[in-house]
N, C-alpha and C positions, 0 to 999 in steps of 0.2 A: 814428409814421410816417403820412404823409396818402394818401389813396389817390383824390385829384383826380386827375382821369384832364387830362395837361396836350398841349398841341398841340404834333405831330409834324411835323416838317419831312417833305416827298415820297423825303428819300432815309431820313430816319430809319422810315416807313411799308413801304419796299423792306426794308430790313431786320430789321424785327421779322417781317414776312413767310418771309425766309429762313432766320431764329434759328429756327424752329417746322419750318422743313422742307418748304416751298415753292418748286418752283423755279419761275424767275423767267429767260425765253430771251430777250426783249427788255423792257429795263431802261428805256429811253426809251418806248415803247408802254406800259408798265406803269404808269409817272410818270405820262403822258399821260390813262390812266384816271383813276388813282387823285385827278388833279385835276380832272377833268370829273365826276366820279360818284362821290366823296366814298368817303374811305376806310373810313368808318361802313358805308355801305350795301352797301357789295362783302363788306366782313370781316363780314358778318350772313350769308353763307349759305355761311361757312368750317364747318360742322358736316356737310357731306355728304363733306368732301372728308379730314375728322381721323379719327386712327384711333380714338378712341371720344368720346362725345359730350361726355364731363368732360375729356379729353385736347387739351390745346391743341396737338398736335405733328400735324400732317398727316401724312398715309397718301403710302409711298413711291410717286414718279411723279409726283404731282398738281403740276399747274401753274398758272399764274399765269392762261394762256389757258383753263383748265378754269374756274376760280374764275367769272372775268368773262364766260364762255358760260353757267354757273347764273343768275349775276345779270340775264342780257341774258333768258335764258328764263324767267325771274320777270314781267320786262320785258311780256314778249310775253302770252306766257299772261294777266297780269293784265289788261292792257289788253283781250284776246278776251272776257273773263272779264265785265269794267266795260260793255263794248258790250253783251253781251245781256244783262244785268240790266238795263241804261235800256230794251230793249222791255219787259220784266215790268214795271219798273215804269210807265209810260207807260199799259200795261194795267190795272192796279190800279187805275192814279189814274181813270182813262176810267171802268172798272166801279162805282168807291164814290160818281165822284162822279153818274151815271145813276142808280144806285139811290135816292143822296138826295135828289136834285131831283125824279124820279119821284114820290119818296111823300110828300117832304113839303116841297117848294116849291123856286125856285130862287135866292130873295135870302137874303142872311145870316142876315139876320133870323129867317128859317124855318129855312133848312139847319142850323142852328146853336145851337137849340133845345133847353135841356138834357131836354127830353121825349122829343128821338126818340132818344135812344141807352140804353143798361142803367139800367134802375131800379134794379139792385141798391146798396141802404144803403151795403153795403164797399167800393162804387167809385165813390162820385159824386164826391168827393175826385179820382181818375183824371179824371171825366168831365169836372170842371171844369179840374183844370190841360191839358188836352187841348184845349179849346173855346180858351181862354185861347191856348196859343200857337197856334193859328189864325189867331186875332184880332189876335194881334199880329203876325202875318207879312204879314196885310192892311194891317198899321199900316208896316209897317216896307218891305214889298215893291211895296206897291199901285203906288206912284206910279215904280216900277225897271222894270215890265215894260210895254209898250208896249198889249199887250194888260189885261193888268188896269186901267192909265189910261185907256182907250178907255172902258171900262165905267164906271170911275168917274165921269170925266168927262162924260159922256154918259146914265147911266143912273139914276146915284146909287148903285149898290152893283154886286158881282160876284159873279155866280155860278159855282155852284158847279165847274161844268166848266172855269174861267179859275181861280179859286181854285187847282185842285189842281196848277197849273202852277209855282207858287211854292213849293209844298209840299214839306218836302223827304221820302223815302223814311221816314226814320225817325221824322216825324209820321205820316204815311198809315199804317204800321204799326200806330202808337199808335191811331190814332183806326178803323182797324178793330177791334182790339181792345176798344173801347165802344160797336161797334154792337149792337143788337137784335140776339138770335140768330138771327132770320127773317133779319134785313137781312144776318148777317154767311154763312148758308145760302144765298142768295140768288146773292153773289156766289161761294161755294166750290161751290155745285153746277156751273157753269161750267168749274170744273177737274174735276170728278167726284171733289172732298176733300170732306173733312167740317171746318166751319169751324174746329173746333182744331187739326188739323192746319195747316190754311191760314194760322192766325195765327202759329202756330211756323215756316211756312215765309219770312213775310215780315218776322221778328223774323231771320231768319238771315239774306236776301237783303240788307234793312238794312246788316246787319251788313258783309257782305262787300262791298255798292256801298262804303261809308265808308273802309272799309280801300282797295280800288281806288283811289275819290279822292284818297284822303292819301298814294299811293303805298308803303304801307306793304308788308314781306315778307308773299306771298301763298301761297307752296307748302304749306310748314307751318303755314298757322294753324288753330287751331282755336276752334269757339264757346262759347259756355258752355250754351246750350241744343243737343238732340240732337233731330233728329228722329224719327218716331217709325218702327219698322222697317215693311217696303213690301214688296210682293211682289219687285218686285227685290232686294233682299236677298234674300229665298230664292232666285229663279231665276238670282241670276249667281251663289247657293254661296257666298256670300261667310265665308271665315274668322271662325269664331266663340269666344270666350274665357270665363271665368265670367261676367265684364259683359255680353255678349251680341256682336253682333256690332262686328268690328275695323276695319271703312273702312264710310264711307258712313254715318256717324252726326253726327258734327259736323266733318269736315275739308271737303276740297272735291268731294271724290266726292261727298258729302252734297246739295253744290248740285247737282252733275250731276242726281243722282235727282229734285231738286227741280223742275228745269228740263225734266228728262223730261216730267214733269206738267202743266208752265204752259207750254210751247213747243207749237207745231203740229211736225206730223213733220219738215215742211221746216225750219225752226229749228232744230230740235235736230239733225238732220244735216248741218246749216251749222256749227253751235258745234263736234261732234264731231270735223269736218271740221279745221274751225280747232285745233282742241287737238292733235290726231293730227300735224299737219303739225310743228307747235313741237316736237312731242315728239321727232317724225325729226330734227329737225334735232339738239336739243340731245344726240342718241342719236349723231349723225357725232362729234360737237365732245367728246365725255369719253372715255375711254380708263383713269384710274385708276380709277373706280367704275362700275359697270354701272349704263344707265337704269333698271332692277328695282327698285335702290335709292334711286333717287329719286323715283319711283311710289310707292314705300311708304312713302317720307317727306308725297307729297303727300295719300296715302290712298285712293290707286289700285287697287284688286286686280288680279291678272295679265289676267284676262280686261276689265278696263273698259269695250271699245270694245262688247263683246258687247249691250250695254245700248238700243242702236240695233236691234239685231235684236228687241228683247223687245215 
């Protein structure tokens, strides 16, 4: 028997919907999603609405407008979520690339020297394939950005503060991760981190701008690296298990605490602001599950907002 998953017609999608226990009050409204917004991506955030997680049969009441208010507030949230990690990273890129032009020049030539980053043996390997796709993004991007061809053009190379414009996030990451511990202390004393922290924080951030871009489900993900535990953890009490503590390690609470850190006050009670609001809304719009339970699915604790006061 094949288990090729084969393409459903809009009324045969209306119906496997119903077989599981979905009601479904307007049939045309429904169709109308499920061809605008792809029946993949709506039935991805059918797990809040089933009565257990292996159980394909949803939880009595749940509706079809409940299903498509989770997905529209995935929507939202991620999009809030995508906006202030382009200021963090915008910052990143500003702070790595001052520091290296500072100390050791502003043409490629220099900035890009496999001298100034880790002498360590075990990672020149790292250092090079890191330098490497740098170089190739000035290969590949130089002549895309109006600004980098200005330089080029004009100057014969581009520095480093136009370079990291083309940069994307999860090189900037990497190639903090090969600065000089000065170099990489340098830019975490500015958050008041300590640069391991700092580099696990922009291996997550990475993480989640990518996911944001590619539109992918954003409530429930989690990373594979965890950050490392913070005094918020202890002062918002956060639930703790033999692992250690239960949100706020690698889900998106996680970022929250992260963004505590890299945001100025006003930032992060912009973002707060933003989150808080989506969340009222999608708190009007459910009725078969409590928002408690979707907070815990996103890795929320009860008190979350309290994190603004701390």
């Amino acid at each position: 028997m094949s288990n090729n998953k084969i393409f459903k017609t809009l009324d045969e999608q209306i119906e496997i919907l119903r077989s599981k226990g979905l009601t479904i009050n307007d049939e045309y409204k429904a169709k109308e999603v499920l061809l605008r917004e792809n029946y993949f991506f709506i039935s991805g955030y059918r797990h809040l609405l089933m009565k257990k997680y292996k159980d394909s049969r949803f939880i009595s009441g749940a509706t079809f407008e409940e299903l498509h208010s989770i997905f529209l507030f995935d929507r939202e949230l991620r999009n809030i979520i995508f906006k202030h990690i382009l200021v963090i990273e915008n910052n990143i890129k500003s702070m790595i690339s001052y520091q290296l032009s500072r100390k050791y020049g502003f043409k490629e030539k220099d900035y890009l020297n496999p001298n100034n980053f880790t002498q360590d043996k075990l990672r020149e390997k790292q250092v090079y394939d890191v330098l490497n796709k740098m170089k190739r993004q000035i290969r590949v991007n130089g002549r895309q950005h109006s600004a980098t061809m200005h330089y080029m053009d004009n100057y014969g190379y581009i520095p480093m503060w136009i370079l990291v414009k083309v940069l994307s996030f999860g090189i900037i990451s990497e190639l903090f991760s090969i600065l000089k511990t000065e170099d990489q202390q340098g830019i975490a004393d500015y958050y008041k981190l300590d640069f391991t922290t700092l580099s696990i924080y922009l291996s997550l951030l990475a993480n989640y701008r990518n996911l944001c871009a590619h539109e992918d489900i954003l409530y429930d993900h989690r990373t594979g690296r965890s950050i490392p535990d913070t005094k918020y953890h202890y002062e918002l009490n956060i639930e703790m298990n033999e692992e250690g503590y239960i949100y706020g390690k690698n889900d998106l609470y996680a970022l929250i605490i992260i963004m505590k850190q890299m945001f100025t006050e006003e930032e992060f009670v912009d973002l707060m602001n933003e989150i808080e609001y989506v969340i009222g809304q999608l708190d009007s719009r459910i009725d078969s599950v409590s928002i408690e339970s979707v907070l815990n699915k996103i890795g929320f604790p009860a008190n979350w907002r309290y994190i603004v006061e701390l």
